[in-house]
C-alpha positions as CSV (number, residue, x, y, z in Angstrom):
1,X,9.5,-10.9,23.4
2,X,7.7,-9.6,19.8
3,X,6.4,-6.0,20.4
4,X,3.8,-4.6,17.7
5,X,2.2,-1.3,16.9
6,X,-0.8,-0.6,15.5
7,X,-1.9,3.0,15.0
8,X,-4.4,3.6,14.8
9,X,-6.7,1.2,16.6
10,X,-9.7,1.1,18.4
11,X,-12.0,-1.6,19.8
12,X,-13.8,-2.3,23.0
13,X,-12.7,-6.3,22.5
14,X,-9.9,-8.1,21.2
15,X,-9.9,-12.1,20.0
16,X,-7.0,-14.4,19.3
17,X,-8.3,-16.8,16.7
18,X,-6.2,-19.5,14.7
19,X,-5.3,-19.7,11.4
20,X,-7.1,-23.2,10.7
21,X,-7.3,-26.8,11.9
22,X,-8.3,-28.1,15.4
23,X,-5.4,-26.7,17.5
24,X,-4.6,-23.3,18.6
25,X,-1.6,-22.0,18.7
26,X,-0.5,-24.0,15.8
27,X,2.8,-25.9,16.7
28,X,4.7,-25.9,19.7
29,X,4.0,-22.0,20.5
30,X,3.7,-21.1,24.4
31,X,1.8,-17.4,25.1
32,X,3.5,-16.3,28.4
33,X,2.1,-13.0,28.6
34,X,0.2,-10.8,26.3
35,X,-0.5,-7.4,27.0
36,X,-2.3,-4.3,25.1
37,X,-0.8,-0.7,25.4
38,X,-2.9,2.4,25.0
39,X,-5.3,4.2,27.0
40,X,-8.6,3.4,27.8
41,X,-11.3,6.1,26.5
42,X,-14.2,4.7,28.1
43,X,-18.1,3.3,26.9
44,X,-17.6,2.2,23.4
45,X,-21.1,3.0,22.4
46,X,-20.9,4.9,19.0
47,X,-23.5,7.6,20.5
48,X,-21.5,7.8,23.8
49,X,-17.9,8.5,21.4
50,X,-20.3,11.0,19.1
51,X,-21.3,12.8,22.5
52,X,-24.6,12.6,21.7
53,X,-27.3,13.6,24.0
54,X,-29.5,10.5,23.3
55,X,-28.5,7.0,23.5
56,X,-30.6,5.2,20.7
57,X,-29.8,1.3,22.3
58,X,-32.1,-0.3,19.7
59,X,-34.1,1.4,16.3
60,X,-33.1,-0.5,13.5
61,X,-30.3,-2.1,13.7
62,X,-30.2,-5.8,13.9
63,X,-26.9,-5.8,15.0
64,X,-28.3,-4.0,18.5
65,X,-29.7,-6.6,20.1
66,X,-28.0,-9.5,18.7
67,X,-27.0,-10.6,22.5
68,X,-30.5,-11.5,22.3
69,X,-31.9,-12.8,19.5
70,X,-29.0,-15.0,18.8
71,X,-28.8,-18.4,19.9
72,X,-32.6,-18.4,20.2
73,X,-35.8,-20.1,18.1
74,X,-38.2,-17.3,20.1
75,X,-36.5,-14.4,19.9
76,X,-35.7,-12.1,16.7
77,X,-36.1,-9.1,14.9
78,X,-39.6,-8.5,13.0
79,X,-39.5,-6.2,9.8
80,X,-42.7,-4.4,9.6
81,X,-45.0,-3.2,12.0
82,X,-42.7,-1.3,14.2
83,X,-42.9,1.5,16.9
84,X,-40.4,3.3,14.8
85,X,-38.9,2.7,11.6
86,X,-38.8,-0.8,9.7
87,X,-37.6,-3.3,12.6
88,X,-38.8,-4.3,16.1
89,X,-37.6,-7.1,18.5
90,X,-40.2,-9.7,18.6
91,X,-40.4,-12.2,21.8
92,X,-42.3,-14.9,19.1
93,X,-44.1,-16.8,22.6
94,X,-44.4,-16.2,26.7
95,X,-40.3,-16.6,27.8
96,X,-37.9,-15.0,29.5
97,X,-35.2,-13.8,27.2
98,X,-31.3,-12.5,28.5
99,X,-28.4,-11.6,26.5
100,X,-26.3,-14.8,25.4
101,X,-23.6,-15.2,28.2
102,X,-20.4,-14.6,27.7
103,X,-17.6,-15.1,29.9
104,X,-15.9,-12.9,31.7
105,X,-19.1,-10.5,30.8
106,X,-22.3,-12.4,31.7
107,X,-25.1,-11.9,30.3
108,X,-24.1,-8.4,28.9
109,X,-25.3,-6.4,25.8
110,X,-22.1,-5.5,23.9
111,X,-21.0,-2.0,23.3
112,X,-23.0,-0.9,26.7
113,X,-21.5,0.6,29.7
114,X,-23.9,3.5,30.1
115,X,-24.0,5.2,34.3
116,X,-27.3,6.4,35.4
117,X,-26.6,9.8,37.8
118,X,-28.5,12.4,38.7
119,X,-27.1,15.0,36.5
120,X,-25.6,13.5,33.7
121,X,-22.7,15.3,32.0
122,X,-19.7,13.0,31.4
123,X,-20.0,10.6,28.5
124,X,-22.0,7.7,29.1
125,X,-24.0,9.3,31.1
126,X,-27.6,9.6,31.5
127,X,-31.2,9.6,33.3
128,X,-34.3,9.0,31.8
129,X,-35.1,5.4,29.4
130,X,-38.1,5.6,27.0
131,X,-39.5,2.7,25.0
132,X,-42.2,1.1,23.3
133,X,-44.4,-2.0,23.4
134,X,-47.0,-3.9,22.8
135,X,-48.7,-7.1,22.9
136,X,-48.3,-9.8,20.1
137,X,-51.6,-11.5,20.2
138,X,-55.1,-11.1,22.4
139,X,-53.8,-14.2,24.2
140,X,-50.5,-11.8,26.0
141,X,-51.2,-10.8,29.6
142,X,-48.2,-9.1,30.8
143,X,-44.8,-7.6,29.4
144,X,-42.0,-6.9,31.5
145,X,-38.4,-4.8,30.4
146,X,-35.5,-5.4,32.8
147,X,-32.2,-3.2,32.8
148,X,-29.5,-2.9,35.0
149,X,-25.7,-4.4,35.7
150,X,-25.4,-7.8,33.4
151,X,-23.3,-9.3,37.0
152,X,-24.7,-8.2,40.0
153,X,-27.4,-6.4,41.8
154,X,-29.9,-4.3,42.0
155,X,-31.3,-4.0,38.4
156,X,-34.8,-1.7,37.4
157,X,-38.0,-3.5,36.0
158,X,-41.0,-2.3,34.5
159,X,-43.7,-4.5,33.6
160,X,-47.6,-4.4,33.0
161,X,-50.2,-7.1,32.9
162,X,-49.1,-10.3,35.1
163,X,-45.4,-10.1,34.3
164,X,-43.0,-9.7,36.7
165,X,-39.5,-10.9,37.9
166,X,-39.1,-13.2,40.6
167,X,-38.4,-10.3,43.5
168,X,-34.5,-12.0,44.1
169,X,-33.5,-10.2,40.7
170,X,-34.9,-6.8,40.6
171,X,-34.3,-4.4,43.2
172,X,-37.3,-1.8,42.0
173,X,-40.1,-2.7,39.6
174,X,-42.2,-0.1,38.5
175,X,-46.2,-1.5,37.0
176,X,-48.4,0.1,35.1
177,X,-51.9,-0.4,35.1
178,X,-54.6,-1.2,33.0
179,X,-54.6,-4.0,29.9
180,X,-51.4,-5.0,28.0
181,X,-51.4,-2.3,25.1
182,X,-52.7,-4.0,22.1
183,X,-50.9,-1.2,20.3
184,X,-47.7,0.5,20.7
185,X,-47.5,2.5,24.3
186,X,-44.5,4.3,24.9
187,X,-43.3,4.4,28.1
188,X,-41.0,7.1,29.8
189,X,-38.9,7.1,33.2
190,X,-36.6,8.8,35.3
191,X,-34.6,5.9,36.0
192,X,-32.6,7.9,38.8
193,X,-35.6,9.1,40.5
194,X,-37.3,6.2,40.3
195,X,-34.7,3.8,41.6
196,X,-33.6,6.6,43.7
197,X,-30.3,6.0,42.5
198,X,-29.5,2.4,43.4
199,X,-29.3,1.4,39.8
200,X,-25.8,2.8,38.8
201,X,-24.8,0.5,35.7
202,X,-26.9,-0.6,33.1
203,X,-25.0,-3.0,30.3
204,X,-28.1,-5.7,30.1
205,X,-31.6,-5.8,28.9
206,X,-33.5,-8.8,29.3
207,X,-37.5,-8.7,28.1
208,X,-40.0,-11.4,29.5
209,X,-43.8,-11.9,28.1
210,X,-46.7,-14.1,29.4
211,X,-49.7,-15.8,28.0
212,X,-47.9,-15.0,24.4
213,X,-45.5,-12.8,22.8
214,X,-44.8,-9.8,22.5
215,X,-42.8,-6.6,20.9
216,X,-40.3,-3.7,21.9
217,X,-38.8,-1.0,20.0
218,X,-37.4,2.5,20.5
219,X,-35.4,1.9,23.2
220,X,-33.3,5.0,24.0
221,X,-31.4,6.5,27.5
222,X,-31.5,10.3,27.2
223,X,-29.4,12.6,29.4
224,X,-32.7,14.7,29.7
225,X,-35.8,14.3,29.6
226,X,-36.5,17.2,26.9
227,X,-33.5,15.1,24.9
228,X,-36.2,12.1,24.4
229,X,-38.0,11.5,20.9
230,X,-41.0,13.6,20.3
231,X,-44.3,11.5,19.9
232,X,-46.0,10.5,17.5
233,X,-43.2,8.8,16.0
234,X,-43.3,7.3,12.4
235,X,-45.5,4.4,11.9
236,X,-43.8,1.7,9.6
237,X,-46.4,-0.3,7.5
């Protein structure tokens, strides 16, 4: 039995990787146990551990929504042109676009573990989302944003145009009327009100576009709603 301290340490994942060559553990090594001592402090979002009162869940920085873009031709960040600062995630044609799975996770967002309640106080707690979007080309007809639990159900939609999720995987979807925004329209809601608190857990976000592409930015969970971004925000060029 080795025992080893490390002090400090913090991370929300660990990984055993090899030292080189085709087989791990090197040699004749057998693992018959491995355990990690400490205590568990809960969401390892860097706003949750700052105790901020805004989650910002993607601005710009890339490394944000890598669970999306990676492993995909379609999907990826855009620099210029953004709801907010320099960067915006960019679906590049109509798709449906999850997180890249990972076992024992799913199809989760790292770093997220945020609770939706009614009166958020705890950390990792909040209410109401806000983000932006906006059509890539005249040719787009419907956007859709999905959020929720990354391994079981019910998750929250919103959508506009002629997007939606099959009904199996959302429990509430909330439209919006009129054309897909050929500009950036931010959109705000009281995810606790609106789902009347079925949606608990949110650690996924998964965006779908028809007809063409399209683009997202600003996402942010806020523990009130005065705690959200004041509009207009800065236009990047």
């Amino acid at each position: 039995m080795h025992t080893h301290t490390f002090e400090p340490l913090f991370s929300s994942r660990f990984r055993l990787r090899t030292t080189g060559g085709g087989v791990w553990p090197v040699g004749n090594i057998r693992l018959g146990e491995l355990v990690f001592h400490g205590t568990v402090v809960g969401n390892s979002h860097r706003d949750v551990l700052e105790g901020n009162e805004l989650a910002v869940l993607f601005d710009d920085r890339d490394d944000d929504v890598r669970d999306i873009v990676e492993d995909s031709t379609a999907a990826d960040i855009q620099i210029g042109g953004a709801a907010v600062g320099t960067r915006c995630l960019r679906l590049r044609k109509a798709m449906e676009r999850y997180p890249t799975s990972r076992a024992p996770f799913g199809h989760a967002m790292h770093d997220w573990d945020f609770r939706i309640v009614e009166n958020p106080g705890a950390p990792g707690e909040y209410r109401y989302l806000q983000f932006a979007w906006k059509a890539l080309s005249p040719a787009t007809s419907g956007i859709s944003v999905r959020l929720g639990p990354a391994k079981s159900a019910p998750v929250f939609s919103a959508s506009i145009g002629d997007s939606h999720w099959p009904p199996q995987t959302s429990m509430v979807e909330k439209r919006f009327e009129g054309p897909v925004p050929a500009d950036w329209k931010v959109v705000r809601i009281d995810l606790w009100k609106f789902t009347t608190g079925a949606v608990k857990v949110v650690d996924q976000l998964a965006l779908r576009s028809n007809g063409d592409g399209a683009l997202f930015d600003g996402f942010v969970l806020a523990r009130t709603e005065a705690a959200l971004p004041n509009l207009p925000w800065p236009r990047s060029t």
